[in-house]
FIBAVEX-164642 format. One line per 10 residues: for each residue x, y, z of C-alpha. Coordinates in steps of 0.25 Angstrom, whole numbers, plus 5000, padded with zeros to 4 digits. Layout:
REM FIBAVEX-164642
X/Y/Z ~ ...
REM end
This chain:
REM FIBAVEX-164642
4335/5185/5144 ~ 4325/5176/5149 ~ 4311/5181/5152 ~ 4308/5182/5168 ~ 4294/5188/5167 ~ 4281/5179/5160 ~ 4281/5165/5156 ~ 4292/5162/5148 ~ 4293/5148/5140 ~ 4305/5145/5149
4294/5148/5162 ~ 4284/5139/5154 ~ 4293/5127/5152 ~ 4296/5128/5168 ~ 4281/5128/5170 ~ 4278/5115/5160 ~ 4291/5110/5168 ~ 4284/5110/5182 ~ 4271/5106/5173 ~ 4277/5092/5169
4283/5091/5183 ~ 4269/5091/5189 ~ 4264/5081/5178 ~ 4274/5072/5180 ~ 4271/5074/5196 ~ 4258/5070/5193 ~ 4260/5056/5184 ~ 4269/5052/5195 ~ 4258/5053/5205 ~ 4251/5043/5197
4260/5033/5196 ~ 4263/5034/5213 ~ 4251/5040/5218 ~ 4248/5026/5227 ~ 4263/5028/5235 ~ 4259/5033/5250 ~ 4265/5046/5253 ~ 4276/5041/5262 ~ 4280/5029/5249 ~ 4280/5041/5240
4288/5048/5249 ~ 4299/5038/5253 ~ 4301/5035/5238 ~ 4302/5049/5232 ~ 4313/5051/5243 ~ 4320/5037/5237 ~ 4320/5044/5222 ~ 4325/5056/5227 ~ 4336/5049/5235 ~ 4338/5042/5224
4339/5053/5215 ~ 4349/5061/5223 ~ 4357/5048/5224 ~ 4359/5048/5208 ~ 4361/5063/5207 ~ 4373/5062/5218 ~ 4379/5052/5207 ~ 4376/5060/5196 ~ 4368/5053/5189 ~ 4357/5064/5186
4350/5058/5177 ~ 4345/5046/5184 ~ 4343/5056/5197 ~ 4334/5063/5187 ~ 4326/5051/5186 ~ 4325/5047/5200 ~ 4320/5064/5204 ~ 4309/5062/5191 ~ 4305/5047/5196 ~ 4302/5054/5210
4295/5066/5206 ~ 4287/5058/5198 ~ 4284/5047/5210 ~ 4279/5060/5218 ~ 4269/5061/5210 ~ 4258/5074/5214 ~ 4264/5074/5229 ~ 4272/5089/5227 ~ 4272/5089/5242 ~ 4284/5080/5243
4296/5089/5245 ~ 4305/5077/5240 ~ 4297/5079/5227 ~ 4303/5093/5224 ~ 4317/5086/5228 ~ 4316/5078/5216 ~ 4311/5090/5208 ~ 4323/5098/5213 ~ 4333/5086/5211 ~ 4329/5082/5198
4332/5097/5193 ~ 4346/5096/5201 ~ 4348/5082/5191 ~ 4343/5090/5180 ~ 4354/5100/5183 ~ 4365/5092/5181 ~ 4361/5084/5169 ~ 4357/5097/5162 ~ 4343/5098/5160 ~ 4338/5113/5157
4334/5122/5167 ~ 4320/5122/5164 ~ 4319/5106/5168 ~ 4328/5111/5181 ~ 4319/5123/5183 ~ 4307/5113/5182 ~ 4311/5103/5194 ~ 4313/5114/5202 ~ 4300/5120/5200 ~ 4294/5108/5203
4301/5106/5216 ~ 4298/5118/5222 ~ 4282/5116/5217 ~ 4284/5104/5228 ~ 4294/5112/5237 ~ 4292/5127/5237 ~ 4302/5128/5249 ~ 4314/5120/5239 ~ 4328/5128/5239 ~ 4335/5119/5230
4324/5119/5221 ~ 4323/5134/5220 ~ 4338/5134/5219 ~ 4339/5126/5208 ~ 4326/5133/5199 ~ 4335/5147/5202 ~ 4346/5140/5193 ~ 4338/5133/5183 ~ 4329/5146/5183 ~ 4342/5154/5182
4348/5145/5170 ~ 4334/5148/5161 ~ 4336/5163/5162 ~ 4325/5167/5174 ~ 4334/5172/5183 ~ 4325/5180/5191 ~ 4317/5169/5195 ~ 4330/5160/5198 ~ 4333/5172/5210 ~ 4320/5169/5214
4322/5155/5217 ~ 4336/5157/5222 ~ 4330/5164/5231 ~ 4321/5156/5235 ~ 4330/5144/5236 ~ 4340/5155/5246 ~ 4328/5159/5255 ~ 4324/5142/5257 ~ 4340/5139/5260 ~ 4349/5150/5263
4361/5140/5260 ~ 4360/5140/5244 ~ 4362/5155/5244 ~ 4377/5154/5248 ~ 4379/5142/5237 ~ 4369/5150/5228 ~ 4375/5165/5229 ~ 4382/5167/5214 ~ 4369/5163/5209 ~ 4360/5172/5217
4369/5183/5212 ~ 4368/5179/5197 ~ 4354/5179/5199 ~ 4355/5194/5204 ~ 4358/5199/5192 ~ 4345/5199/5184 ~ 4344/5206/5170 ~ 4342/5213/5166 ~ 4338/5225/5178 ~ 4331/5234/5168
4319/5226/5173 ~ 4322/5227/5187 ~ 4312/5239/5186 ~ 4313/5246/5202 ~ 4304/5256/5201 ~ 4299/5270/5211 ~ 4296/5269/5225 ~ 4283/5267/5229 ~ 4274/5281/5228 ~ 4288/5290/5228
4281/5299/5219 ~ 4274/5301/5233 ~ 4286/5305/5240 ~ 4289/5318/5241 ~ 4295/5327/5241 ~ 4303/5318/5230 ~ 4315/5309/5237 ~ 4330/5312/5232 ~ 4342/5304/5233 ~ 4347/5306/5246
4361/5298/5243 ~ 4364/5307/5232 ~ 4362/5319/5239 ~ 4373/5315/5250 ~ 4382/5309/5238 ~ 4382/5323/5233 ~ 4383/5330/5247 ~ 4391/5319/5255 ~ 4400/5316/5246 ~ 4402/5325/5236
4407/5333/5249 ~ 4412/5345/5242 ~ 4407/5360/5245 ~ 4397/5361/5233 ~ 4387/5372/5228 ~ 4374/5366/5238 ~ 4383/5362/5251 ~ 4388/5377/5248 ~ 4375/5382/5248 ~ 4370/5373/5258
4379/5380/5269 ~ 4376/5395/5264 ~ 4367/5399/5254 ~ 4365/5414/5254 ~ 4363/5420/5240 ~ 4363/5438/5239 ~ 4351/5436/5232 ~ 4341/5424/5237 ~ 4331/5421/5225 ~ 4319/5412/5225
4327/5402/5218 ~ 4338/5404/5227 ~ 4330/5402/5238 ~ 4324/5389/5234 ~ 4339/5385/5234 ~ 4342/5389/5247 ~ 4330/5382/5251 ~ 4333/5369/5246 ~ 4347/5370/5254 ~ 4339/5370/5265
4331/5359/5260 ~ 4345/5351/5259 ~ 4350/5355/5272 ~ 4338/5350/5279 ~ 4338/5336/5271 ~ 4325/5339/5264 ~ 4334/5335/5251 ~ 4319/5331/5243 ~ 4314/5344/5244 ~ 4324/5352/5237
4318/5349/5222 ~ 4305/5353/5223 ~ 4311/5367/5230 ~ 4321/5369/5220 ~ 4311/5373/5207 ~ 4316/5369/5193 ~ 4314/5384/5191 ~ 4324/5388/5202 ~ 4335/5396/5192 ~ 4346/5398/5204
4359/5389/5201 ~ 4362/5381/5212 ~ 4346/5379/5213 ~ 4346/5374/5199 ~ 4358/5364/5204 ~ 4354/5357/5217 ~ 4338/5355/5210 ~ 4347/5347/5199 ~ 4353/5339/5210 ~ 4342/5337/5219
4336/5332/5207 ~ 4347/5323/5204 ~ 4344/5317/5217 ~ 4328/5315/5214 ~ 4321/5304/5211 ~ 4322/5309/5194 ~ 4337/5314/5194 ~ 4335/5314/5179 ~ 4325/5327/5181 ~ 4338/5333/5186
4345/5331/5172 ~ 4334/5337/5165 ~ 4335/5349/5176 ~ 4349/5349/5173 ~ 4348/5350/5158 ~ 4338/5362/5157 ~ 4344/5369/5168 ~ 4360/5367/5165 ~ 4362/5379/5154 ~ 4355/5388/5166
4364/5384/5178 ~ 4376/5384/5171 ~ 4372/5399/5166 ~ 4369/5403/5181 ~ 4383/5396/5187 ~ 4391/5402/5177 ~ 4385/5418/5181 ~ 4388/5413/5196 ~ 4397/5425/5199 ~ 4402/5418/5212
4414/5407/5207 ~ 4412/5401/5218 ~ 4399/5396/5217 ~ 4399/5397/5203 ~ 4408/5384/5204 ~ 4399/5377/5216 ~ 4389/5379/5205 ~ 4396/5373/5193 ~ 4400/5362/5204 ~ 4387/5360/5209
4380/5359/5193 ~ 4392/5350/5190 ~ 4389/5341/5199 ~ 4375/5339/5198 ~ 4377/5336/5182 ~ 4385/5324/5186 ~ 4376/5318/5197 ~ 4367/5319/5184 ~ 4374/5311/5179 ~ 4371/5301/5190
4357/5301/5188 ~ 4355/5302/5175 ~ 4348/5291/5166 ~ 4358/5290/5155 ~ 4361/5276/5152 ~ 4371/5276/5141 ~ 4380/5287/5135 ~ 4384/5287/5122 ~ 4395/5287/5115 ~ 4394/5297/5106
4397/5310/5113 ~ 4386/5320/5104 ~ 4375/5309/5110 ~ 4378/5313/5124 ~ 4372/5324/5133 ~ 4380/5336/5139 ~ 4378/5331/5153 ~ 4383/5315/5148 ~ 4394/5322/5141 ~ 4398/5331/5153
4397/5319/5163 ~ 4406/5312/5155 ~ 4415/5324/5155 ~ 4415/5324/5169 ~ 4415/5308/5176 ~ 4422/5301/5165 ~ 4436/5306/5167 ~ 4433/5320/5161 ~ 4435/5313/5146 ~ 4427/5316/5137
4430/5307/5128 ~ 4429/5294/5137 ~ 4427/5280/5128 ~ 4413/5277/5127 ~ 4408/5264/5122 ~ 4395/5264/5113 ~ 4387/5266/5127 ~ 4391/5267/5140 ~ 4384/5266/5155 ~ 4389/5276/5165
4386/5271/5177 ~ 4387/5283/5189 ~ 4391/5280/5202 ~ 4389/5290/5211 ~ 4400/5290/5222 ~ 4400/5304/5229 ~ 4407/5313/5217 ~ 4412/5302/5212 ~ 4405/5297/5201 ~ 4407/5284/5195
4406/5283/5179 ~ 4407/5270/5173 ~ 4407/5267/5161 ~ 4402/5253/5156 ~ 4393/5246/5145 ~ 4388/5235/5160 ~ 4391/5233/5173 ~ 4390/5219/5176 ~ 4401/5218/5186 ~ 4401/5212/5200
4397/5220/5210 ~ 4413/5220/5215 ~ 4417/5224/5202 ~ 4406/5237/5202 ~ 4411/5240/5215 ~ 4426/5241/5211 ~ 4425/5249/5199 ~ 4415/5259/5206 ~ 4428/5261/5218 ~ 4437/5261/5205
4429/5272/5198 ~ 4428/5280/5212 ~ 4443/5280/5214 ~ 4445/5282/5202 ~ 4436/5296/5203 ~ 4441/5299/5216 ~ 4456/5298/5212 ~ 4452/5307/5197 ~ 4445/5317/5207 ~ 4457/5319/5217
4465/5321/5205 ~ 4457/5336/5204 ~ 4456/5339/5218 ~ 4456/5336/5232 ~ 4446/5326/5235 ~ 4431/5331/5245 ~ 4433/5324/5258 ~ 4421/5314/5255 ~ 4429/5309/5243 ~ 4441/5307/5250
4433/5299/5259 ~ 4428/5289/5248 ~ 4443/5289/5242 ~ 4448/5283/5253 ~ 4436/5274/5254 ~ 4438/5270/5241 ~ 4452/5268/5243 ~ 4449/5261/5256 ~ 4439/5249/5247 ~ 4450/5245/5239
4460/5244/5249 ~ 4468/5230/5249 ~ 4479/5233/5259 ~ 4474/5232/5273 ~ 4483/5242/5277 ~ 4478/5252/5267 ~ 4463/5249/5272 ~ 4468/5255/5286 ~ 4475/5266/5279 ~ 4463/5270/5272
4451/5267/5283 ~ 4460/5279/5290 ~ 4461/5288/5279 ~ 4446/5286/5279 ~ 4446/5288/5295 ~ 4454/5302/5293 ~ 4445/5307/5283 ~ 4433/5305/5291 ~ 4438/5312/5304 ~ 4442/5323/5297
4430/5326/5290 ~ 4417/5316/5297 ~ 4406/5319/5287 ~ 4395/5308/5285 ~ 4401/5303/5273 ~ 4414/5301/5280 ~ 4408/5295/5291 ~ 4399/5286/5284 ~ 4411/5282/5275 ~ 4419/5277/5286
4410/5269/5294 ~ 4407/5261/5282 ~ 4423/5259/5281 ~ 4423/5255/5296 ~ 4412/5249/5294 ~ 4421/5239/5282 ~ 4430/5238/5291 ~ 4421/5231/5303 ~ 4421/5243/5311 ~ 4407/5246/5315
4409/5252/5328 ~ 4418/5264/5319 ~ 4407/5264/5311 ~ 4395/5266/5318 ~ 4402/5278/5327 ~ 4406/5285/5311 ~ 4390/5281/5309 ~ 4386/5286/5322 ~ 4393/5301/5319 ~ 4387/5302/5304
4374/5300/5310 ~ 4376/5315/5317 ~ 4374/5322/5302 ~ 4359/5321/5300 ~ 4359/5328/5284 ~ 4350/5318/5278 ~ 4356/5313/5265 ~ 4367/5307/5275 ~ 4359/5298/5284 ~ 4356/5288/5276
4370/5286/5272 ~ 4372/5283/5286 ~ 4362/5274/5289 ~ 4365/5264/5277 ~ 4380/5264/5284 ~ 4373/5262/5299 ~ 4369/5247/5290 ~ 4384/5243/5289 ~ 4386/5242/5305 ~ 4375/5231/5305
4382/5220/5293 ~ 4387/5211/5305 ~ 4375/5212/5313 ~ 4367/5198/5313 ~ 4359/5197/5299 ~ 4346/5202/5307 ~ 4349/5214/5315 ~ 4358/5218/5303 ~ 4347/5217/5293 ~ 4337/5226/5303
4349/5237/5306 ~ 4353/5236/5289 ~ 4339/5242/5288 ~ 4336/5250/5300 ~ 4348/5256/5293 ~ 4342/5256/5280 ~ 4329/5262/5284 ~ 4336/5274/5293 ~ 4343/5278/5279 ~ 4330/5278/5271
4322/5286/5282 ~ 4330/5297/5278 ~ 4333/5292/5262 ~ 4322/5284/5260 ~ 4325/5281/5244 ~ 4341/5280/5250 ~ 4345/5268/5239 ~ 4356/5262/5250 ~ 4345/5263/5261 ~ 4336/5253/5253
4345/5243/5249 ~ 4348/5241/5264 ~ 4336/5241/5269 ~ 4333/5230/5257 ~ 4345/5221/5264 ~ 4338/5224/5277 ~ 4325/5221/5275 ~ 4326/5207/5267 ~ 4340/5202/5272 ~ 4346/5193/5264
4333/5184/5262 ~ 4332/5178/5248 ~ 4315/5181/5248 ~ 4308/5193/5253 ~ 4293/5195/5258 ~ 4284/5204/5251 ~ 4285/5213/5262 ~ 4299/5215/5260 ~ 4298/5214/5244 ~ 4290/5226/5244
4299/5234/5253 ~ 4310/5230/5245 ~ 4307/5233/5231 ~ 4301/5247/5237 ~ 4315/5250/5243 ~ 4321/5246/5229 ~ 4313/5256/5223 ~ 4316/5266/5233 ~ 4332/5263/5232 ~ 4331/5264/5216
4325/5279/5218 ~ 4339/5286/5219 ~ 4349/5271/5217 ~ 4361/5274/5209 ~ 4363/5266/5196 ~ 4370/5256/5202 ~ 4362/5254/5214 ~ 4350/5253/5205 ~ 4356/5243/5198 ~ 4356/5236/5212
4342/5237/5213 ~ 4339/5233/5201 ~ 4344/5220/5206 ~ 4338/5218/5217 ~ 4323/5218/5211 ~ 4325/5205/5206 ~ 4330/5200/5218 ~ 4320/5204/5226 ~ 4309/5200/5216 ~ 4317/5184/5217
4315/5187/5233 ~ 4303/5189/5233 ~ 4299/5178/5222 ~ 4305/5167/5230 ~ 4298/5171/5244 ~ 4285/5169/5235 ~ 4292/5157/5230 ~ 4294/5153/5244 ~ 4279/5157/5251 ~ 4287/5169/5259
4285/5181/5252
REM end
C-alpha cells in the first residue's frame, strides 16, 4: 500500500508538477505581459469558451490545447479565477483521453493555488488522489469539495464511502483519555454492569445477596463483601475494587472482585485473578454445605469465566487442541454448540457479541461485509442462541422480551408486525421493568409513535439505579429525529450529555454527543476537533470489538475534516 506519511516519490512528481505549472505561468507572462488587465481578461474567457465548446464535441485533445494556450496567456496573474478553470478543465480533458493521475492531480493543484474556494477542483484531485493510492488525503479533499457545494455529496456518496474504509486500522492508534490515571477511584463499564444485571434477569448469586445477606458467622472478609453490596446498592459501582482486597479469601468476595474487574478499565487483570485464584474457589464452592448456594456459586463463577472471554485479548485460537488454554478450551465447550470437536481452520477470529446472555460467537478468517450483512447475521446468531436456549428451559422474562423483538425485525407480513408489537405490549404490562420499557419505546418509537413513547420514557425515569439511566437518555434522543436539523442536533446532545453525567466513559453516549455536536458538516473547527477526538478516547475506554472498530474509523475522518477546514481557511 501506498505511503500516506512523508515525502513519497509519487508526492514529489506532484510537487515538480505544480513546479512546471508555475514555470510555464511565468513564460506566458513574457510573451503577454503589455495586454491590459480587462484585454487579458476578455481573451482568457474566449479560450475557455472556446475550450469548453471543443470538449462538449469530444474532441479533448484540441480542448486540451485551447485550456494550455490560456494558462499560458495568464501569464503570473493567479488572481484570475478563470485561470483555475482552465487548470480544472484541462484535468477534466486529461481525464477522458487517459492521461495518468499524477498530470490530473497536477491541474488540480494548480487551480486551487489560484482558487482555494474551488469545489470541482477539489473533487476531481479526490479522485486522481484516490486513483495513486493516497486515499486519506482523497477524503480530505472530498470533503472540502462537500463543505464548498453540499450538492456533490448526493452524486458523490458511494465514493465518500469507499473512502471510509482506510487500511489498514492498526494505525488508527485511539489512545487514553486525557489525565484518566487522575480519575479516581478508577471508572468501570457502566453498560456492562446493567448487561449483567438488566438482562441477564435471572436470581443469581450477588442479586441474591443483594436482598439479604446475613451470614452465622460475619468475618472480615465477609464483611468487606457485605460492604460492597452496599456499595452496589447505592451505585458507587467504582468503589467496590479497591474495597474487595486481592487477599479477601471468602468465595463469593473472590467472585464479584473478578467481575468488577472484568468491567475495569484492565479487564485483562481479571484473567490473571481468575487464573491464580480458580483451584481455590472451586475448592471452597465444592465444601458449601448449602446446595443451594453451592449452585448460585457454581453459576455465578461460570458466568464470570465467560464474560472473560469477552474481554480477553486473544486474537486467534489455534487449531491444535494441546495449543489451547483451559479457559479457550472450556469456552469453546460452552458457546460453540457444546462440541468439542467444532472444525477449525488453521486460525480463526472469534469475535464476541455481547447481547444480554447471549453471546455471539463467530467464526471467520475476515469480516468485510456491508454493514446490512453484519447486522443480519448478528439477529441470525441471536435467534439462533435464543431458540438453542429454550430448547433447556423456560426462557428469563428479559429474554423473552428480546425474542419477540428479534422476531419483530424480521417480520415481512404486516400482519405479523401487529401481532408481535402486542406480544411485545403484554409482556411489558405484565412485568414493566426498565428494560421492558426501554425496549418498547424504541419499538413505538419504529413504528412513529412518539407520543407511546415518550409516556413508556416518562415512567422509566421513576427507577433512579444508576447503571440504568443512561440507557434512558440515549432512547430520550430517538423522540427528536423529525425535529428541524437544528433543535434536533441541540436535543441529540442534551441527551447525550444527561447520559454521560451519570456514565461519563458511556460508549453510546459519545458517539451521540459526536453527531450532535458537529452535525453533518463535512470540516470541523479546532475547537470541535479537540472535543471530538477526546470523546473518541473516552468512548474506546470500555467499546465492544465491534464498536471499536467504528471508532477506528472514524479517526481518519475526522483527521480528513479537520484537514480540509484548514484547506479551507476555517478551521
Amino acid at each position: 500500500m501506498p505511503e500516506t506519511t512523508g515525502i513519497s516519490d509519487q508526492t514529489k512528481k506532484v510537487l515538480i508538477g505544480v513546479a512546471a505549472a508555475a514555470t510555464v505561468a511565468g513564460v506566458g507572462y513574457m510573451a503577454y505581459k503589455s495586454l491590459s488587465g480587462s484585454d487579458l481578461d476578455s481573451d482568457l474567457e474566449a479560450i475557455k469558451s472556446l475550450g469548453n465548446l471543443k470538449f462538449k464535441e469530444k474532441n479533448y485533445e484540441e480542448a486540451i490545447k485551447e485550456f494550455t494556450r490560456g494558462i499560458e496567456k495568464a501569464g503570473p496573474n493567479t488572481n484570475n479565477t478563470v485561470v483555475a478553470m482552465l487548470y480544472q478543465n484541462r484535468a477534466a480533458c486529461r481525464e477522458k483521453v487517459g492521461h495518468t493521475s499524477f498530470d490530473i492531480l497536477n491541474d488540480c493543484l494548480a487551480a486551487l493555488k489560484v482558487d482555494k474556494k474551488y469545489a470541482k477542483a477539489y473533487l476531481r484531485a479526490a479522485k486522481a488522489l484516490n486513483d495513486i493510492g493516497k486515499k486519506q488525503d482523497a477524503l480530505a479533499y472530498l470533503l472540502a469539495a462537500f463543505t464548498l457545494d453540499s450538492n456533490l455529496n448526493k452524486a458523490n456518496f458511494e465514493f465518500f464511502g469507499k473512502l471510509l474504509t482506510v487500511e489498514p486500522l492498526s494505525d488508527c492508534f485511539i489512545g487514553k483519555p486525557l489525565k484518566i490515571e487522575e480519575v479516581k477511584p478508577a471508572p468501570v463499564a457502566l453498560f456492562r454492569i446493567q448487561q449483567w444485571c438488566d438482562t441477564w434477569d435471572v436470581l443469581d448469586l450477588f442479586k441474591t445477596d443483594l436482598t439479604k445477606f446475613e451470614p452465622d458467622v460475619l468475618s472480615e472478609d465477609q464483611k468487606q463483601y457485605q460492604l460492597s453490596l452496599e456499595l452496589f446498592k447505592k451505585g458507587k459501582y467504582e468503589d467496590i475494587i479497591n474495597l474487595l482486597s486481592a487477599e479477601n479469601n471468602y468465595a463469593p468476595a473472590m467472585i464479584f472482585r473478578g467481575k468488577m474487574l472484568c468491567y475495569s478499565m484492565d479487564p485483562n487483570e481479571a484473567t490473571r485473578y481468575v487464573d491464580k485464584n480458580e483451584a481455590r474457589i472451586n475448592e471452597m464452592i465444592g465444601n458449601e454445605e448449602n446446595e443451594e448456594r453451592k449452585k448460585l456459586m457454581r453459576d455465578a463463577f461460570d458466568v464470570l469465566k465467560i464474560e472473560l472471554m469477552y474481554t480477553m485479548e486473544i486474537p486467534t485460537i489455534s487449531s491444535n487442541r494441546r495449543q489451547r488454554t483451559p479457559l479457550q478450551t472450556q469456552f469453546l465447550r460452552r458457546c460453540l454448540c457444546g462440541n468439542p470437536n467444532f472444525p477449525f481452520q488453521n486460525q480463526i477470529n472469534i469475535n464476541f457479541q455481547y447481547n444480554g446472555c447471549v453471546l455471539d460467537t463467530t467464526c471467520s478468517t475476515d469480516d468485510g461485509r456491508h454493514p446490512t450483512s453484519r447486522m443480519n447475521s448478528l439477529q441470525n446468531n441471536a435467534n439462533r442462541l435464543l431458540e438453542e436456549a429454550a430448547k433447556h428451559g423456560t426462557l428469563t422474562p428479559h429474554l423473552t422480551m428480546i425474542a419477540a423483538f428479534l422476531k419483530l425485525c424480521t417480520c415481512e407480513d404486516y400482519g405479523d408486525v401487529h401481532r408481535r408489537i402486542r406480544e411485545m405490549e403484554e409482556l411489558t404490562e405484565q412485568r414493566s421493568t426498565h428494560f421492558n420499557l426501554i425496549l418498547m419505546s424504541k419499538v413505538y418509537m419504529m413504528t412513529n409513535n412518539a407520543e407511546s413513547s415518550e409516556k413508556l420514557l416518562n415512567e422509566a425515569a421513576k427507577i433512579k439505579t444508576r447503571y440504568l439511566v443512561p440507557s434512558r437518555h440515549l432512547q430520550t434522543a430517538d423522540l427528536h429525529v423529525h425535529k428541524p436539523e437544528d433543535e434536533r442536533l441541540r436535543l441529540t446532545t442534551a441527551s447525550a450529555n444527561a447520559a454521560l453525567e451519570v456514565d461519563p466513559f458511556n460508549f453510546s453516549a459519545h458517539v451521540l454527543h459526536l453527531l450532535g455536536t458537529n452535525g453533518p458538516e463535512p470540516y470541523i473547527k479546532k475547537s470541535n476537533y479537540d472535543q471530538a477526538m477526546e470523546s473518541i478516547r473516552k468512548a474506546a475506554l470500555f467499546a465492544p470489538p465491534r464498536e471499536l472498530l467504528m471508532l477506528k474509523r472514524m479517526i481518519p475522518l475526522m483527521n480528513a475534516k479537520k484537514r480540509a477546514a484548514e484547506m479551507l481557511d476555517m478551521y
